[in-house]
N, C-alpha and C positions, 0 to 999 in steps of 0.2 A: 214292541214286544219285550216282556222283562226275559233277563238274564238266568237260566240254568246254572247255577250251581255246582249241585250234585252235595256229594262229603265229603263237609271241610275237616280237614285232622288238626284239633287241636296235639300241639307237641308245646309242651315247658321250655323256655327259649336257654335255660340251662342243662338242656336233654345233652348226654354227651353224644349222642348223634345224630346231632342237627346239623352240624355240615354236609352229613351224607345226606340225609332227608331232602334239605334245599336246593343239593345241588343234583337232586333225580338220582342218584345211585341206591338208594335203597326206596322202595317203596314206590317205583317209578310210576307207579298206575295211578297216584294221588293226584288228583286235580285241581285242587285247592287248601290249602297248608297254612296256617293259621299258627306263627311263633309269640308264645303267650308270656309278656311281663308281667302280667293282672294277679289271678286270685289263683294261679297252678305257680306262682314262685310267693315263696314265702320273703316277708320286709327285709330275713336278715342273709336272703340269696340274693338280692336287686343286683346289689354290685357287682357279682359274679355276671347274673344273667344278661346284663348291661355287656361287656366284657364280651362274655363268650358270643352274643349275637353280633357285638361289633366285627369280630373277626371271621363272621360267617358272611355278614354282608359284603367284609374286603372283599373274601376270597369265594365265594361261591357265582358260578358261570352268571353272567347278565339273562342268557334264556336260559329259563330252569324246563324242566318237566311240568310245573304246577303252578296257577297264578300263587304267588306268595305276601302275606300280609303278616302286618304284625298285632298285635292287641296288645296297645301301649295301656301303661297304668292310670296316669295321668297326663295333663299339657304338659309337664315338666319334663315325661319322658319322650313324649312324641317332638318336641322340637332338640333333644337330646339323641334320638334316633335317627331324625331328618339331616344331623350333622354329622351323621357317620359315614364315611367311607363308601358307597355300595348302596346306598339308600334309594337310589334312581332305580337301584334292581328289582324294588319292590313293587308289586300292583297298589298296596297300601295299605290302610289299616283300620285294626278291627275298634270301635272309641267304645268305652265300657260306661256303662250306665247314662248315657246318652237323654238329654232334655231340652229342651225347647231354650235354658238357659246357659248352658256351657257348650252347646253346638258351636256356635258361631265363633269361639275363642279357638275350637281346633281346625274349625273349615278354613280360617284365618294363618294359621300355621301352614295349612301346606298349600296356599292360596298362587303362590310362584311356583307348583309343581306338578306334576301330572298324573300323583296317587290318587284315588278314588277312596270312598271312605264307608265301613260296614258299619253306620249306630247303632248298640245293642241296648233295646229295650226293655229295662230290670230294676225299673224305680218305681216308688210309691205312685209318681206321675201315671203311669201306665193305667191306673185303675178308675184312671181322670181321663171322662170323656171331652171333660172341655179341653186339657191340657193336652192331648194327644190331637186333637184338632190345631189347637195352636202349632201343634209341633209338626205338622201337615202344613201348615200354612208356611213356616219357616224353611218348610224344604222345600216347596214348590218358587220360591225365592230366585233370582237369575244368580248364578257364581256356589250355591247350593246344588238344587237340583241335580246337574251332570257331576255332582263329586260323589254323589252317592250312590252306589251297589245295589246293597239293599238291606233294609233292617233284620238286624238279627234277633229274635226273643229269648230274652235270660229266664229260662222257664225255672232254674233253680236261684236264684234270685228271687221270683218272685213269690213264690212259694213258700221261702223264708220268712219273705216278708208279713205271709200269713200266717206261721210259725207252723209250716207244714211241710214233707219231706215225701218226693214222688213214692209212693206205693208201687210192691212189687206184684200186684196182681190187677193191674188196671192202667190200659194208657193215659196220658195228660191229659187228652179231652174227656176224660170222664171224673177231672178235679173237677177245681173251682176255676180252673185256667183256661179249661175249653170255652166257656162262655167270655173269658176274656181275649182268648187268641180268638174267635170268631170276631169280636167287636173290630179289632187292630187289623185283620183283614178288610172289613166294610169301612173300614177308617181311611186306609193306603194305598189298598189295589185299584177300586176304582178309579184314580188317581196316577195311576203309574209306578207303583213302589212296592217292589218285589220285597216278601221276608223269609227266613228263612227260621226252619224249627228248633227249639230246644235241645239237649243233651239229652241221651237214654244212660243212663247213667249203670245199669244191672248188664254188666257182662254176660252173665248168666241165664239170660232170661233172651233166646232170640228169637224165638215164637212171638212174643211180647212186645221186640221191639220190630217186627214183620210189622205184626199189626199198628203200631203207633204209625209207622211210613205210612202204610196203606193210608193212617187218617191224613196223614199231613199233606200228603198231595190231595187228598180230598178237598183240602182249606185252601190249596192251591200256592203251598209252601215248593219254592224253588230250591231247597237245600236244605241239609240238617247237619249239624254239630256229630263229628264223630269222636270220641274219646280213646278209642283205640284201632288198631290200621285190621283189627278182624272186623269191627263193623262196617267200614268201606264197602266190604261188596253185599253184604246183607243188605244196607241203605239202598245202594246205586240198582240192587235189582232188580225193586218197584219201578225205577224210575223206567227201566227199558217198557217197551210199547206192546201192545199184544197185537195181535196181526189183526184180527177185526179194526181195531183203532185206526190202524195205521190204515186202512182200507176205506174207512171211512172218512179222516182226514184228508186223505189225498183224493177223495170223490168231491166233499164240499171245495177246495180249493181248483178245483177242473172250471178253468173259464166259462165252458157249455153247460153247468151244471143245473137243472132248471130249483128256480129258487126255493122249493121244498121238495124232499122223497125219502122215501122208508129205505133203506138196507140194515142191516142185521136185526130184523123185528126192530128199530128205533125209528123214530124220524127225525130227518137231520133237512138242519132251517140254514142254510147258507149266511144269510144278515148275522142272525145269534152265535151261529157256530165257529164264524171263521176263526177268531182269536182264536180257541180250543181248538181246532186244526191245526194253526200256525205253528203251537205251541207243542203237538203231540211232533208233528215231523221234524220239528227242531230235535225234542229229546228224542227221537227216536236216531238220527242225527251221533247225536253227542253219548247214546248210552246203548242203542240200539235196538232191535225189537226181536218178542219172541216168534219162533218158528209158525208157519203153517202147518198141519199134522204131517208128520210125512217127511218133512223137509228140517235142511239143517239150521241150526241157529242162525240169524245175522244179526252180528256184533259191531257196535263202533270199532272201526280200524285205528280212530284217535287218542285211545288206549284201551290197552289190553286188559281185560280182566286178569290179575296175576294177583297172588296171596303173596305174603313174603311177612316174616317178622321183623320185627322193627328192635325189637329188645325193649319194648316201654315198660315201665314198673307202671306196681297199680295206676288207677287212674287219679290224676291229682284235680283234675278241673272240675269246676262245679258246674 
């Protein structure tokens, strides 16, 4: 079964409060924490941002609150990162524009350690059904495979790349990108390789980015790109389970269950269904599910839903 997520917070790895962040004192409900040398620090921050993550990884606790990765720039900086201090404290890291040609030079880098690796898929490759097969075929590879998470889609990246910029009145699957995040799913999942969704980039707009989650889990996206710590629990809210779900999940999964039957007006096929069971009690699990009428919420106990500000200036990630 692939790996839950939830939202990841991108933070600038020169945020001046990234040792709180890392080290759970602020923002403790984050799951997954993503400190970014890539394209949120600008060429003539590196050295600072080099620096001040050095001294986060000294000094911040071995268990944090939140799996923690980094989104290195290049190889240059991830075997520059790997020599730092503290770097065992990491889960691992996030590889930015990720190809069936430069994989292999970073899987090789942290090939003596026990980071695991998020490739972000945001190149021209991506638009190449041969090249993303190829690049399937490289990850199902032995000393591959188990380093990888799950891929992430650089929805602005690639977008660019068509010289187009998300619109504020329409989710991504209704660009030109939805017919390619459908492809890159039929591509990886059946397969085993979880991905997870693009950046919503419009603070402004939370109706807008409801609906985009709603579709992402539809594609069967285990995670999405969060840019600031107010979209955390707008994302993570889709993800809790409705109580019919959960009701019918834990029916197909019942040993005695006979191998087809209707409940909630549906029919549910035990053989087909099980992974989608599996998969609903997990997140229901890790995010929790909504009420029966009548009755009170239950929430994961494994963190709390909690708001908190973080102080982030605009959003700098793309």
């Amino acid at each position: 079964m692939v790996k839950l997520i939830g939202a990841s917070l991108y933070v600038p790895a020169t945020h001046k409060h990234l040792m709180e962040v890392a080290s759970g004192q602020r923002l403790a409900h984050v799951r997954s924490l993503i400190m970014c040398t890539e394209d949120a620090v600008a060429d003539r921050e590196l050295s600072y941002a080099l620096f001040n993550l050095s001294l986060v990884l000294a000094n911040m606790p071995a268990a944090g609150t939140a799996e923690r990765f980094v989104r290195v720039r290049n190889q240059e900086v991830l075997a520059r990162v790997l020599a730092m201090p503290g770097a065992d404290k990491l889960t691992g890291f996030v590889i930015p524009k990720a190809t069936q040609y430069n994989l292999p030079a970073y899987c090789k880098l942290v090939r003596d350690t026990q980071h695991v690796l998020m490739p972000t898929l945001e190149t021209a490759e991506v638009f190449d059904d041969d090249q993303m097969r190829a690049l399937r075929r490289l990850l199902e590879t032995p000393g591959v495979r188990e380093r990888v998470l799950a891929l992430r889609i650089g929805g602005n990246d690639l977008l660019a790349l068509l010289g187009l910029r998300r619109p504020r009145n329409m989710t991504l699957y209704r660009t030109p990108l939805g017919p390619v995040i459908a492809r890159l799913v039929t591509t990886f999942r059946p397969h085993g390789f979880a991905l997870t969704a693009p950046v919503f980039e419009h603070l402004d707009l939370p109706e807008l980015l409801s609906e985009e989650v709603a579709e992402d889990l539809a594609y069967g996206m285990v995670g999405k790109t969060a840019i600031h710590p107010s979209q955390i629990g707008a994302i993570e809210s889709h993800y809790r389970v409705s109580a019919s779900d959960l009701r019918a999940a834990a029916a197909i999964l019942r040993p005695d269950s006979p191998a087809v039957f209707a409940m909630n007006e549906s029919m549910c096929e035990v053989a087909t269904h099980r992974a989608w069971a599996e998969s609903t009690l997990e997140r229901s699990r890790m995010f929790g599910a909504y009420p029966e009428p009548g009755q009170r919420p239950r929430v994961s106990l494994e963190r709390p839903q909690l708001t908190g500000p973080l102080g982030h200036p605009q959003p700098t990630i793309p």
